[in-house]
Backbone as ProteinMPNN parsed JSONL, in Angstrom:
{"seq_chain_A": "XXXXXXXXXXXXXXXXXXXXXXXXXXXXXXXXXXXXXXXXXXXXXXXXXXXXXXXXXXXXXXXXXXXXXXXXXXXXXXXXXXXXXXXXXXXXXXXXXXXXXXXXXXXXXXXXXXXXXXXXXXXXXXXXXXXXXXXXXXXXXXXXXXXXXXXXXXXXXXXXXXXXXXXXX", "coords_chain_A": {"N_chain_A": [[104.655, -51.714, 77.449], [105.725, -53.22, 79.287], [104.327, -55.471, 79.441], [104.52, -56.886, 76.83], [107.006, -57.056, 76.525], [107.454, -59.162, 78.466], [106.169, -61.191, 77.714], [107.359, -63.537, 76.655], [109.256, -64.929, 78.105], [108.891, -64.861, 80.522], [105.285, -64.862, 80.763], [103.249, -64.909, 82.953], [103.99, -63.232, 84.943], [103.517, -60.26, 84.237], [101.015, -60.416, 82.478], [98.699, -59.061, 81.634], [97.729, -55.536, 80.574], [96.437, -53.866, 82.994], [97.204, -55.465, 84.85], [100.092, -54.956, 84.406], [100.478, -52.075, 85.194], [99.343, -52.249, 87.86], [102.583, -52.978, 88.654], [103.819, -50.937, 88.06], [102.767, -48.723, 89.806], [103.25, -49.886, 91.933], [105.658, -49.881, 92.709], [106.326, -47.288, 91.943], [106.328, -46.269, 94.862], [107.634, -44.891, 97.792], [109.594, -46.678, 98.917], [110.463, -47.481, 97.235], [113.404, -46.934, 94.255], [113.675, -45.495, 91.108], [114.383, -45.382, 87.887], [114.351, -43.857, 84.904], [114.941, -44.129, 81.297], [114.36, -42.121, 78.615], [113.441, -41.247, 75.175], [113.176, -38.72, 72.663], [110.852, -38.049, 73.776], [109.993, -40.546, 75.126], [109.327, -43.028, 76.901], [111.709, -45.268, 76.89], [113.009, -47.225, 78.329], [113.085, -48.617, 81.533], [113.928, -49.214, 85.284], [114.261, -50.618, 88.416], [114.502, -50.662, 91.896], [114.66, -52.177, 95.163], [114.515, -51.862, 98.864], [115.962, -54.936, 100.442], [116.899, -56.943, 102.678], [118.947, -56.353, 104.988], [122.33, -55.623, 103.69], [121.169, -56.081, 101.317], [119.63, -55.229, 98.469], [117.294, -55.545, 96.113], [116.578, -56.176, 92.382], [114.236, -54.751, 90.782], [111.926, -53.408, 88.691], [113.504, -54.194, 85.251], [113.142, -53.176, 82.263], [113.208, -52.85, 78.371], [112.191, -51.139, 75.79], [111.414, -53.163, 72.874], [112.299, -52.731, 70.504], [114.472, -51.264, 70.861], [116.483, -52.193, 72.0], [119.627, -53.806, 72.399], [121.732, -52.03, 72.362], [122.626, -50.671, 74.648], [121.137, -49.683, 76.576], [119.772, -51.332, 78.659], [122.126, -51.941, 80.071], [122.894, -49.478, 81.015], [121.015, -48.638, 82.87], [121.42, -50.463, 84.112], [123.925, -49.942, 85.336], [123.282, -47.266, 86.257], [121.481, -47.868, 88.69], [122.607, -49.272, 90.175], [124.528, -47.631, 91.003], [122.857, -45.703, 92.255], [121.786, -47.578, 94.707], [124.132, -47.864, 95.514], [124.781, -45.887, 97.036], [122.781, -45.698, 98.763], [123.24, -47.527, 100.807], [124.484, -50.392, 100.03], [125.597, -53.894, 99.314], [124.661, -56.013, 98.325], [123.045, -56.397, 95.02], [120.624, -58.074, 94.423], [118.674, -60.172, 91.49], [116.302, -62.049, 90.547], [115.088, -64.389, 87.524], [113.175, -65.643, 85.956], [111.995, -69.068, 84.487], [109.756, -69.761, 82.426], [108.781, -70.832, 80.029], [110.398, -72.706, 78.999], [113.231, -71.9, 78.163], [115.37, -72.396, 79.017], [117.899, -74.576, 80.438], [116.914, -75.581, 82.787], [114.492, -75.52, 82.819], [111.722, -77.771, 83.191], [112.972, -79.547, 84.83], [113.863, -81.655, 87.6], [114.601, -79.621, 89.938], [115.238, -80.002, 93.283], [116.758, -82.215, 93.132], [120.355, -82.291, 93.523], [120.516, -79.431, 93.248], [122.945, -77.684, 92.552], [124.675, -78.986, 91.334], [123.158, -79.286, 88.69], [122.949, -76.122, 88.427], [125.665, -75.703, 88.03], [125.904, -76.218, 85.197], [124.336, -74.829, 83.906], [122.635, -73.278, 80.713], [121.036, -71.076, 78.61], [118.862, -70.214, 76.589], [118.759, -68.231, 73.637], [116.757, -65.359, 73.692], [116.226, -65.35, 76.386], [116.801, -63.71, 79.416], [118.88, -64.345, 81.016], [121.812, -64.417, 79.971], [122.032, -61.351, 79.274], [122.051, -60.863, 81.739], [124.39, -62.185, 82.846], [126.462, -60.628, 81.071], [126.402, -58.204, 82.262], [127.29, -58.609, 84.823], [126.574, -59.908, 86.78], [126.151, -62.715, 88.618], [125.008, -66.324, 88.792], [123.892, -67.017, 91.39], [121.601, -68.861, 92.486], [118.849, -70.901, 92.949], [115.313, -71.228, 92.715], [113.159, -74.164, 92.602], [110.509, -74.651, 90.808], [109.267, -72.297, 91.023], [107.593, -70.853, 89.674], [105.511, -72.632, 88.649], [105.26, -76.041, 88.52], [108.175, -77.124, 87.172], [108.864, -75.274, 86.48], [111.31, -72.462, 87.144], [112.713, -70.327, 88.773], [115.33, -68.496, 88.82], [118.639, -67.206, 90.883], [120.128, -64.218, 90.393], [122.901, -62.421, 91.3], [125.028, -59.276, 92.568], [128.247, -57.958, 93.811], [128.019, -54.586, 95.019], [128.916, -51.17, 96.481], [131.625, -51.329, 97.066], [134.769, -50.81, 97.211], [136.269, -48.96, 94.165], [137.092, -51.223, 91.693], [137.272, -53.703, 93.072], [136.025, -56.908, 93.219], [134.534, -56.023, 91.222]], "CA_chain_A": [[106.015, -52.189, 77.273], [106.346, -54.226, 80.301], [103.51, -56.947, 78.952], [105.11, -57.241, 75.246], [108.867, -57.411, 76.925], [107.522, -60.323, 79.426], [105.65, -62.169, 76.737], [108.248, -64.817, 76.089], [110.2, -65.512, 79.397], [107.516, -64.926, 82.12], [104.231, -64.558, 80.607], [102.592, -64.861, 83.883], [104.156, -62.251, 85.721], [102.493, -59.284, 83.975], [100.201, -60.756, 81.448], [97.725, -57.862, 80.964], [97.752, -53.789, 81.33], [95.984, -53.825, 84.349], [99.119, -55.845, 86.146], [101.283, -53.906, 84.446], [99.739, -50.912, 85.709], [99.494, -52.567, 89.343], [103.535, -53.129, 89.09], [104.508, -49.363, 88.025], [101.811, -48.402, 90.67], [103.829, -50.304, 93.354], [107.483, -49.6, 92.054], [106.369, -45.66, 92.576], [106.197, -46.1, 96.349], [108.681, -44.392, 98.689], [110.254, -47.122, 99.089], [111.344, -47.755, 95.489], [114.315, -46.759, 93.637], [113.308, -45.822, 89.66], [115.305, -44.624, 87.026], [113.666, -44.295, 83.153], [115.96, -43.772, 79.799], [113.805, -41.482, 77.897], [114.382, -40.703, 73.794], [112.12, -38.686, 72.338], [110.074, -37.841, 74.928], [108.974, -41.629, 75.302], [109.868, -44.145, 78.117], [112.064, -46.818, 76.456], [113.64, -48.17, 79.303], [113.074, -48.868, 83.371], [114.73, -50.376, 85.331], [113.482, -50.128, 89.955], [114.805, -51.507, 92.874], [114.315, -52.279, 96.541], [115.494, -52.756, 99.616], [115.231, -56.286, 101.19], [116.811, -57.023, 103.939], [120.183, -55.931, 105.867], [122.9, -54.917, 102.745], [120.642, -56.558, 100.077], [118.742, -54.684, 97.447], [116.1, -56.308, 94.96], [116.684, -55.294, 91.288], [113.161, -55.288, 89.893], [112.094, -54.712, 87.549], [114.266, -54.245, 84.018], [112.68, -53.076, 80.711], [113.832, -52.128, 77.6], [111.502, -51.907, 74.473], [112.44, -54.0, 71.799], [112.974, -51.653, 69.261], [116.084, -50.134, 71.01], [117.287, -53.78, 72.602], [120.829, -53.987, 72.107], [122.025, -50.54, 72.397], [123.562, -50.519, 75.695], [119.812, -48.792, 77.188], [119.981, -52.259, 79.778], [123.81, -51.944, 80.731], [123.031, -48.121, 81.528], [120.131, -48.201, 83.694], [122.014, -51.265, 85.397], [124.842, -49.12, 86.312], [122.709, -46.435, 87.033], [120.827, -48.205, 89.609], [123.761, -50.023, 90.65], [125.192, -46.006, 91.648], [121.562, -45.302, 93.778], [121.552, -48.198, 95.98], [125.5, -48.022, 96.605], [124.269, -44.942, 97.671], [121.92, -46.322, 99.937], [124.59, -48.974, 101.821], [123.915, -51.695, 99.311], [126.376, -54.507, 99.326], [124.527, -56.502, 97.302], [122.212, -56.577, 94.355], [119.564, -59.382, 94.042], [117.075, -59.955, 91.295], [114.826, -62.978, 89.968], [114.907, -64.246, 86.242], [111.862, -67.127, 85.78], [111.401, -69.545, 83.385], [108.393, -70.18, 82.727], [108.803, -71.06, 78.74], [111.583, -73.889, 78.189], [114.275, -71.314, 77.339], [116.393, -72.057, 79.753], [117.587, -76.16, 80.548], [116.637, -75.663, 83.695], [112.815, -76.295, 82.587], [110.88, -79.032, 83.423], [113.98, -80.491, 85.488], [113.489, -81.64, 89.052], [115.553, -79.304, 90.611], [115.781, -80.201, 94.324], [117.839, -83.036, 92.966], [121.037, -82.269, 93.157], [120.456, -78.486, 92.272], [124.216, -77.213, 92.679], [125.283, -79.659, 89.967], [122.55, -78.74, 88.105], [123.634, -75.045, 88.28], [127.292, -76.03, 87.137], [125.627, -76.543, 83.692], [122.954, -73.573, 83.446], [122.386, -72.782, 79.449], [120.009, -70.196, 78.226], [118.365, -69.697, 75.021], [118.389, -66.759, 72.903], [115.521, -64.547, 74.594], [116.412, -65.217, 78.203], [117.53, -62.918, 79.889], [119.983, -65.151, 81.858], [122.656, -63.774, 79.036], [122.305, -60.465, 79.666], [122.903, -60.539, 83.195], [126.27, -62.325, 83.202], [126.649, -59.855, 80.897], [126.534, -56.675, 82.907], [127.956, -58.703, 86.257], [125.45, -60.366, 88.045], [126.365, -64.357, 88.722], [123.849, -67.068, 89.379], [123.716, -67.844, 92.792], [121.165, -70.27, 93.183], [117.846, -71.557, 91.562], [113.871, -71.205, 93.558], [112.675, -74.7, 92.23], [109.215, -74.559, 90.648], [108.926, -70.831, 91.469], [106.205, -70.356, 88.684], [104.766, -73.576, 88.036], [106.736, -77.237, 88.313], [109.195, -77.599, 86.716], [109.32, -73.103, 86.19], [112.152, -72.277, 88.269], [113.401, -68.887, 88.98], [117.083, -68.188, 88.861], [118.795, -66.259, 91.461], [121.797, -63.861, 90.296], [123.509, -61.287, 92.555], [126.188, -58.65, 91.851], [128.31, -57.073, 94.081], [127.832, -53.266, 94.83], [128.725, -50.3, 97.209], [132.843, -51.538, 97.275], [135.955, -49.466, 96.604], [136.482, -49.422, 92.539], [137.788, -52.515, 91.058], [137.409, -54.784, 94.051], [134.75, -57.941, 92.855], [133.134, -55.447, 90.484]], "C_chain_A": [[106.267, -53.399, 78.187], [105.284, -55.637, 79.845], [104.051, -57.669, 77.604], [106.707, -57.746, 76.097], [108.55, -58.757, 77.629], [106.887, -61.349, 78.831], [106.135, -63.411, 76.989], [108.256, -65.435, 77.024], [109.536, -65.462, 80.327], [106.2, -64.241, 81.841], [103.025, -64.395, 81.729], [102.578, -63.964, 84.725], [103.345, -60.71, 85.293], [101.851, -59.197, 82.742], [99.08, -59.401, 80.889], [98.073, -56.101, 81.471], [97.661, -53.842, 82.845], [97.157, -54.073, 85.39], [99.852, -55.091, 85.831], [101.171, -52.636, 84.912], [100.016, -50.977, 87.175], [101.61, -52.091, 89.92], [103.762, -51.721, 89.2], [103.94, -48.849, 89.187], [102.922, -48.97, 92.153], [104.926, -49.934, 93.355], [107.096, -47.837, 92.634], [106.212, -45.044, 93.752], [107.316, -45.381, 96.618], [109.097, -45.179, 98.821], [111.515, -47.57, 98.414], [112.125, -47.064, 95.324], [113.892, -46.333, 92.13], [114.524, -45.004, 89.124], [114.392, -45.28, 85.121], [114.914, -44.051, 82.218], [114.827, -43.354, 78.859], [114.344, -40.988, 76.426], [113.011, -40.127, 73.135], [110.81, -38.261, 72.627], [108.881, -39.348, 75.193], [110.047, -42.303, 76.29], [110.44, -45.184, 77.375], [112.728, -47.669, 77.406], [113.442, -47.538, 80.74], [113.385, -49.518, 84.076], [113.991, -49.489, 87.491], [114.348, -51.196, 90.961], [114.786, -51.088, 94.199], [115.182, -52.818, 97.92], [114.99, -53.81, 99.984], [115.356, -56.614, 101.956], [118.232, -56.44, 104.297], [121.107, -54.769, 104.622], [122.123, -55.325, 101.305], [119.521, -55.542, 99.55], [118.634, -55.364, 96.267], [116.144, -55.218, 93.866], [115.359, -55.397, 90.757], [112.003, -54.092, 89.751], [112.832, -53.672, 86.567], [113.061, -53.984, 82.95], [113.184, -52.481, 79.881], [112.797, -52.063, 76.545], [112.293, -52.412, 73.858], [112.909, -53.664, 71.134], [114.532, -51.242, 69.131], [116.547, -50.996, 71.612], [118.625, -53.342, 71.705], [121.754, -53.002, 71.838], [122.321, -49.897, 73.064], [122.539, -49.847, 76.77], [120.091, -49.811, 78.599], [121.08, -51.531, 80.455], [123.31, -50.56, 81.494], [122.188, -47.689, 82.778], [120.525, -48.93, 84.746], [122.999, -50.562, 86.329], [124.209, -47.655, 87.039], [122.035, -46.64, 88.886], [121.875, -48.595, 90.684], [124.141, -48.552, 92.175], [124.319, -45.865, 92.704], [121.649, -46.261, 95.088], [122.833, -48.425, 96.274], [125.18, -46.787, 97.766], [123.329, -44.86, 99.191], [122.745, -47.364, 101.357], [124.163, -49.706, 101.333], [125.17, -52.228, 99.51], [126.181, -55.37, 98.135], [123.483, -56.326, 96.399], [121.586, -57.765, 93.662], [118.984, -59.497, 93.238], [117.305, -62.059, 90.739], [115.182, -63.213, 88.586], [114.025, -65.494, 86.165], [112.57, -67.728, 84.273], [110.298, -70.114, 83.018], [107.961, -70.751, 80.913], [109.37, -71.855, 78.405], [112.873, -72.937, 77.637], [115.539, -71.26, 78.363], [116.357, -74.342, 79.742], [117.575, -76.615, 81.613], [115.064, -76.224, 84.006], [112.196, -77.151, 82.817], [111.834, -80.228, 84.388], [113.181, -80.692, 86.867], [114.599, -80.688, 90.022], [116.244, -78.802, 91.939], [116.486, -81.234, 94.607], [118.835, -82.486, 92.666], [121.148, -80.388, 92.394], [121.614, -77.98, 91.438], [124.72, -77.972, 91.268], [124.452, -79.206, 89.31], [122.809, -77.391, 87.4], [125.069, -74.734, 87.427], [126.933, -75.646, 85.56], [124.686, -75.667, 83.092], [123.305, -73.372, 81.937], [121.172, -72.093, 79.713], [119.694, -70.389, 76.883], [118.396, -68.445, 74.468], [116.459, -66.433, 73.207], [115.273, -64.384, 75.779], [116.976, -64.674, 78.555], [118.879, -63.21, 80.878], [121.575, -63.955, 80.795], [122.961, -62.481, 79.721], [122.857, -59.654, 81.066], [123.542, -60.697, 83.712], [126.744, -61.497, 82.43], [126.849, -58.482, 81.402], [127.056, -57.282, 84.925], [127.616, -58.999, 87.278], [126.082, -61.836, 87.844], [125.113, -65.285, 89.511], [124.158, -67.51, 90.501], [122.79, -68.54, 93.267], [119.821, -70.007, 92.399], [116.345, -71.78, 92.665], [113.29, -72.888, 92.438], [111.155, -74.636, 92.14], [108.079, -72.845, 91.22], [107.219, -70.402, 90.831], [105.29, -71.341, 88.248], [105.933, -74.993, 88.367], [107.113, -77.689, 87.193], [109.469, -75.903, 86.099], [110.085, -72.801, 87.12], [112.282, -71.025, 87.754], [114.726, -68.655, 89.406], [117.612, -66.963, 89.686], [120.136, -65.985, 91.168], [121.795, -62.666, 91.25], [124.861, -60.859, 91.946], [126.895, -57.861, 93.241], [128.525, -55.996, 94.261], [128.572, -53.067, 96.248], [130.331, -50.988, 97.344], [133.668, -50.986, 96.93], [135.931, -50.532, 95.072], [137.61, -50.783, 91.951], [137.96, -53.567, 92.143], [135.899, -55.203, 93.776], [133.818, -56.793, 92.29], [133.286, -56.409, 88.633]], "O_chain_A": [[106.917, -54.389, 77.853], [105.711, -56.778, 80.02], [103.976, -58.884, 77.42], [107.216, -58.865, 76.041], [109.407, -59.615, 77.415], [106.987, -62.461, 79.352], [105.447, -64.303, 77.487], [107.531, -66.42, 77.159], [109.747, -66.353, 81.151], [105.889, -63.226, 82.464], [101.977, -63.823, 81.432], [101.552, -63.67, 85.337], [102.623, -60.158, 86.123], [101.969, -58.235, 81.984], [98.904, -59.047, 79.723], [98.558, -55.693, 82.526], [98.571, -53.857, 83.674], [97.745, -53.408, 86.244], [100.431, -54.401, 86.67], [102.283, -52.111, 84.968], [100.69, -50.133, 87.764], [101.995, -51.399, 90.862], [103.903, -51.23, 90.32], [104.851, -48.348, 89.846], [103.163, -48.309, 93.163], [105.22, -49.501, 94.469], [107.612, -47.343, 93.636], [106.025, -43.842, 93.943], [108.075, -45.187, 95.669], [110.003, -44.55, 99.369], [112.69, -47.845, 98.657], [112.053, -46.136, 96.13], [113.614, -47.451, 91.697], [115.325, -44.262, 89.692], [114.085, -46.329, 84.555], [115.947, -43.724, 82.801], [114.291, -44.289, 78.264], [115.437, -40.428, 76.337], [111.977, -40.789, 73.047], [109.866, -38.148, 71.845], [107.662, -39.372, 75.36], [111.26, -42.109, 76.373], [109.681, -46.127, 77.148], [112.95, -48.85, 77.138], [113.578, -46.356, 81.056], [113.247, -50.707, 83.788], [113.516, -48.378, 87.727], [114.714, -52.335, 90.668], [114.868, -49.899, 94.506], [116.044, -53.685, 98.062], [113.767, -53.949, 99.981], [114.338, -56.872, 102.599], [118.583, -55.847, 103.277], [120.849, -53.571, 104.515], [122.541, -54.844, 100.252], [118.617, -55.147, 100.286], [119.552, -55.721, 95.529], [115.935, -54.012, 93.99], [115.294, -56.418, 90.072], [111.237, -53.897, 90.694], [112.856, -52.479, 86.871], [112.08, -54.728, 82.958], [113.757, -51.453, 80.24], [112.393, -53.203, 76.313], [113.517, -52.357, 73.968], [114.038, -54.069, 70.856], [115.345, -51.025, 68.232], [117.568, -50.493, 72.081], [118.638, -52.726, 70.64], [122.615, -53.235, 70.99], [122.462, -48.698, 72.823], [123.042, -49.457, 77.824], [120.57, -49.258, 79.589], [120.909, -50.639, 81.286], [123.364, -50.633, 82.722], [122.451, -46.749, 83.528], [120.325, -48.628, 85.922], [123.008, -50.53, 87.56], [124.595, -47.132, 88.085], [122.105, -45.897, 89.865], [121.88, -48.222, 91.857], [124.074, -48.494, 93.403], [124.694, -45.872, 93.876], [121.598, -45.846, 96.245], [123.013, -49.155, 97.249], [125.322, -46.822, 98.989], [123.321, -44.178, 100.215], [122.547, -47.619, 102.545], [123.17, -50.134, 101.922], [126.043, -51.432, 99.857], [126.984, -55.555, 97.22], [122.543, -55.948, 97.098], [121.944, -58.289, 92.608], [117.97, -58.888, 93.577], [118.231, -62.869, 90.689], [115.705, -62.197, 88.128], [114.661, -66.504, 86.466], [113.268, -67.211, 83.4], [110.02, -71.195, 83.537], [106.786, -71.037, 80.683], [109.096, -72.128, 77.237], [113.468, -73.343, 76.639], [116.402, -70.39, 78.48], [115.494, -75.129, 79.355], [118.007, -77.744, 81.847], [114.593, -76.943, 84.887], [112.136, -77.443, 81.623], [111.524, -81.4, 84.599], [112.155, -80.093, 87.191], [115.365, -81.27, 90.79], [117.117, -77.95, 92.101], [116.903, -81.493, 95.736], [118.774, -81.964, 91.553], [121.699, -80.129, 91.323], [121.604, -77.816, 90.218], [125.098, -77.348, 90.276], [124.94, -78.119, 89.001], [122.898, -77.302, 86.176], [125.39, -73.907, 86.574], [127.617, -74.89, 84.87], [124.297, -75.759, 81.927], [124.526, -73.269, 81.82], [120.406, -72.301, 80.654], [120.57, -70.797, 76.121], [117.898, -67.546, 75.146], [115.422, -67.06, 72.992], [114.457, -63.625, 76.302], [118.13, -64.855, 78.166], [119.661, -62.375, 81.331], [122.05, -62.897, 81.208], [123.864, -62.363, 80.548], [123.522, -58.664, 81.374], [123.842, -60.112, 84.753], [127.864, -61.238, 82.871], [127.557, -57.704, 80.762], [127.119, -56.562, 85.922], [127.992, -58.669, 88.403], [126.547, -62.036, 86.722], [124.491, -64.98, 90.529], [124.795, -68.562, 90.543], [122.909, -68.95, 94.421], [119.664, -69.187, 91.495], [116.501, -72.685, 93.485], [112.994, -72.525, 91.299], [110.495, -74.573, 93.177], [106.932, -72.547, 91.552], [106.201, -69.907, 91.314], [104.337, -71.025, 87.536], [107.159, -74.891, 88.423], [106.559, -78.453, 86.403], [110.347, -75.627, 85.281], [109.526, -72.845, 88.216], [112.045, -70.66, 86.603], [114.985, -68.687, 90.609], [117.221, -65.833, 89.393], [121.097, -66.727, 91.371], [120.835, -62.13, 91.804], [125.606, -61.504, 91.209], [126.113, -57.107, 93.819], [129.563, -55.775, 93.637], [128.859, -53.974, 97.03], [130.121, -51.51, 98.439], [133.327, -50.351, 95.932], [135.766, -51.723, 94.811], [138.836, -50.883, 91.996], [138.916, -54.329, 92.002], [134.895, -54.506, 93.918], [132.672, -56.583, 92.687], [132.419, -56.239, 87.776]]}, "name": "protein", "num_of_chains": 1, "seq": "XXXXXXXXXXXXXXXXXXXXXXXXXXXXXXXXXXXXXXXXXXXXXXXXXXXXXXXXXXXXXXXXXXXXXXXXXXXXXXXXXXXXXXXXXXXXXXXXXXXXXXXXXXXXXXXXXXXXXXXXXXXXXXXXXXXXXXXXXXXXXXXXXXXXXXXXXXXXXXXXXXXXXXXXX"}
């Protein structure tokens, strides 16, 4: 699941079994966070996260198969997770979204010119996950130039967690 889901948008990150194997393998540490969405008695969705440093916790990683995309499986495991590391003293939640494909028009830019303006204007493409994660309440806060390759940047959104109900959720 996790090599077919990363196909598109970050083919590099877990291109074969084996990596994908490595990641679940590391994600199942004590240190990790997991949560699955099981139907069936099959894994369609995972979603893991970490701590990083002080109130910050690392969302990573997200899967859904494709099959059952769009069916609220994401949203659920987000708020799930969301619940564990308020749990933990999270403040905030960090993750990562690459591009490493052109689906974003952040692609091939130079973007230690001027990133901030740059940012102003972020578009996605249909298949990036950028969408989905202003969708469930994450905001881009800032942009790793050439993260994956130059001109592959990696997009940084953040949400925040662990606050009394309806304050900046």
């Amino acid at each position: 699941m996790l090599v077919r889901s990363f196909q598109v948008a970050s083919p590099n990150w877990v291109p074969t079994s084996e990596r994908a194997r490595e990641v679940v393998v590391e994600a199942l540490s004590p240190a990790h966070i997991n949560r699955a969405f099981v139907l069936a008695g099959r894994i369609m969705g995972w979603i893991g996260a970490r701590h990083d440093y002080g109130a910050v916790w690392e969302l990573h990683p997200l899967v859904v198969a494709e099959n059952v995309r769009g069916r609220g499986i994401g949203r659920a495991l987000v708020d799930a997770i969301v619940g564990l590391v308020e749990e933990q003293g999270a403040l905030t939640l960090l993750l990562g979204t690459s591009d490493e494909s052109g689906l974003t028009n952040l692609f091939g830019r130079d973007l230690f010119r001027q990133p901030l303006d740059i940012l102003q204007n972020i578009e996605a493409a249909r298949g990036h996950p950028l969408g989905f994660w202003l969708n469930v309440g994450f905001a881009v806060v800032g942009v790793v130039p050439d993260a994956e390759g130059i001109g592959k940047p990696t997009i940084l959104l953040a949400k925040a967690v662990g606050r009394a109900r309806g304050s900046r959720r």
